[in-house]
C-alpha positions as CSV (number, residue, x, y, z in Angstrom):
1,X,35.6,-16.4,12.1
2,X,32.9,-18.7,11.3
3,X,33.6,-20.9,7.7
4,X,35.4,-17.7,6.7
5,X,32.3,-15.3,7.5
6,X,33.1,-12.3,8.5
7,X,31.3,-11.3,12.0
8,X,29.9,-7.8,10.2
9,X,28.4,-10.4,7.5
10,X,26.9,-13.0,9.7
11,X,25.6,-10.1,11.8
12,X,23.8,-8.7,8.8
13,X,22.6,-12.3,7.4
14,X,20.7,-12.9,11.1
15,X,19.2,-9.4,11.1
16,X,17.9,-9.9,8.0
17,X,16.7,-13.2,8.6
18,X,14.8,-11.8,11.5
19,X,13.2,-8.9,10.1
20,X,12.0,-11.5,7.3
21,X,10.0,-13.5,10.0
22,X,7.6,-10.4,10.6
23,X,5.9,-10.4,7.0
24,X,6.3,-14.0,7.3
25,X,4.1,-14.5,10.6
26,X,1.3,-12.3,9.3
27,X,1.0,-14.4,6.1
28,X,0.9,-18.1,8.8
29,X,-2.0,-16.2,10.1
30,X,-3.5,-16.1,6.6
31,X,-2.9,-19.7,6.5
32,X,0.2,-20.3,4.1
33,X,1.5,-24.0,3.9
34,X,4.3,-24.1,5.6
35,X,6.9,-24.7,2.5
36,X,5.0,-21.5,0.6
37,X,6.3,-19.9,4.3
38,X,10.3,-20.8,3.9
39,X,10.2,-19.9,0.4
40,X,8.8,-16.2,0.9
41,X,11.2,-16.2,4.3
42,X,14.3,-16.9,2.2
43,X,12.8,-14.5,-0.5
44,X,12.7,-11.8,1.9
45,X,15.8,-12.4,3.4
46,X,17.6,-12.5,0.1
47,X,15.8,-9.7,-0.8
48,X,17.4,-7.7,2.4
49,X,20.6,-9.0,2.2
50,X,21.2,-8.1,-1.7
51,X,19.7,-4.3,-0.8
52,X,22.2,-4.0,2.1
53,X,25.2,-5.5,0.4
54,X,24.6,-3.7,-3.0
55,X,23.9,-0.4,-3.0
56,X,23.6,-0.6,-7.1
57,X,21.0,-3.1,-6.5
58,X,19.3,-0.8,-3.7
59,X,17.5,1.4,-6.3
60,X,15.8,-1.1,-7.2
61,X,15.2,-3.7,-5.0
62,X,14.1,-1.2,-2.3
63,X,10.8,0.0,-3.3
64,X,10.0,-4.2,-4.5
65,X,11.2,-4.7,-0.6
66,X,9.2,-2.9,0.7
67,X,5.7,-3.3,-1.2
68,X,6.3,-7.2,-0.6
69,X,7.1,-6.5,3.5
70,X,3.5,-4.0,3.6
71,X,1.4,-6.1,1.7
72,X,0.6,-9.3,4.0
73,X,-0.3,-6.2,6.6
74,X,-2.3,-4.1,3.7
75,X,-4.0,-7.4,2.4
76,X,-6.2,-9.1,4.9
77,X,-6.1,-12.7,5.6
78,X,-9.1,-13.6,3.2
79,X,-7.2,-11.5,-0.2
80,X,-3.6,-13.2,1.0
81,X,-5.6,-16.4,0.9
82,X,-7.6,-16.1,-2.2
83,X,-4.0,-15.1,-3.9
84,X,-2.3,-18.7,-2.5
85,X,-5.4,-20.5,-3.7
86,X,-6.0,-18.6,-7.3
87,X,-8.6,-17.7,-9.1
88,X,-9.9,-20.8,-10.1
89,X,-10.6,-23.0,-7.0
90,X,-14.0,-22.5,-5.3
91,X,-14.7,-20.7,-2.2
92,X,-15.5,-22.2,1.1
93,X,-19.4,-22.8,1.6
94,X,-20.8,-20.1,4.3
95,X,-22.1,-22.7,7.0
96,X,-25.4,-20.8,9.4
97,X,-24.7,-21.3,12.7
98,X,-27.3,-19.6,14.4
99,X,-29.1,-21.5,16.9
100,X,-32.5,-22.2,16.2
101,X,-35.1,-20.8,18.5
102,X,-36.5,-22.8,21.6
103,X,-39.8,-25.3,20.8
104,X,-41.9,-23.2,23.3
105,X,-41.6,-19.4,22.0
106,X,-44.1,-19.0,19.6
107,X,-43.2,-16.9,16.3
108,X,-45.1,-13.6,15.7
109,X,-47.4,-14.1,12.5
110,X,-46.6,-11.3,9.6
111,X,-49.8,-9.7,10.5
112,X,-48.7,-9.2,14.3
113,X,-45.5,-8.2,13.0
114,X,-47.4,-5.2,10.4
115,X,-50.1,-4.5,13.2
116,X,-47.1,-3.3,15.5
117,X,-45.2,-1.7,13.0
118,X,-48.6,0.3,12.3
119,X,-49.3,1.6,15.9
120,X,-45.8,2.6,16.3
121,X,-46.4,5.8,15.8
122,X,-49.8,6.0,17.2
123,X,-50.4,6.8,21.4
124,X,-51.1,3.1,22.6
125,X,-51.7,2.4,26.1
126,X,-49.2,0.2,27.0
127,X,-51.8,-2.5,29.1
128,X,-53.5,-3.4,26.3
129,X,-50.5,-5.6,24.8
130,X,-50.4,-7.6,28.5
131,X,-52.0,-10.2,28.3
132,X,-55.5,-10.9,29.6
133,X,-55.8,-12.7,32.5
């Protein structure tokens, strides 16, 4: 025996601290600090451990369980976010990262742009848009 422990108990306690780490990895991915990470780990697996050793408790505590284990996998990243970071604080900007288009290619003017939408449905012969030459 380990501290007076029995085996059946420490058994249960690293079970429980296992299945604690699942929920736990999918709200890293959302990008939880690290200390909001051990305190919702340790939440859980009190949480677990209190359901399994009380069955009084059980009623309870099991349906709290297990809406807290589903949600990080309900929630996506962005809501589990926005929950750690509240209401209040702003949101990222949205940066455009498109590259622009090459110097040579020449844009079509709006005019090209409503002359071809015009003759879409018309029967166009197709070398007349090649280029003369």
């Amino acid at each position: 025996m380990i501290g007076g422990m029995s085996p059946v108990l420490l058994l249960i306690l690293i079970v429980a601290a296992l299945i604690a780490l699942i929920p736990v990895w999918r709200l890293r991915v959302a990008g939880w600090p690290a200390r909001w990470l051990f305190v919702a780990w340790v939440g859980y697996t009190v949480g677990i451990l209190a359901a399994v050793r009380a069955p009084g408790a059980t009623r309870f505590l099991l349906p709290i369980l297990v809406l807290a284990y589903v949600a990080p996998f309900v929630a996506g990243p962005e809501r589990l976010t926005r929950v750690l970071r509240g209401p209040g604080e702003p949101r990222r900007p949205i940066i455009d990262v498109t590259p622009r288009p090459p110097v040579g290619l020449r844009r079509a003017s709006e005019d090209e742009v409503a002359d071809r939408a015009g003759d879409a449905g018309a029967d166009v012969d197709p070398e007349d848009d090649r280029p003369s030459g």
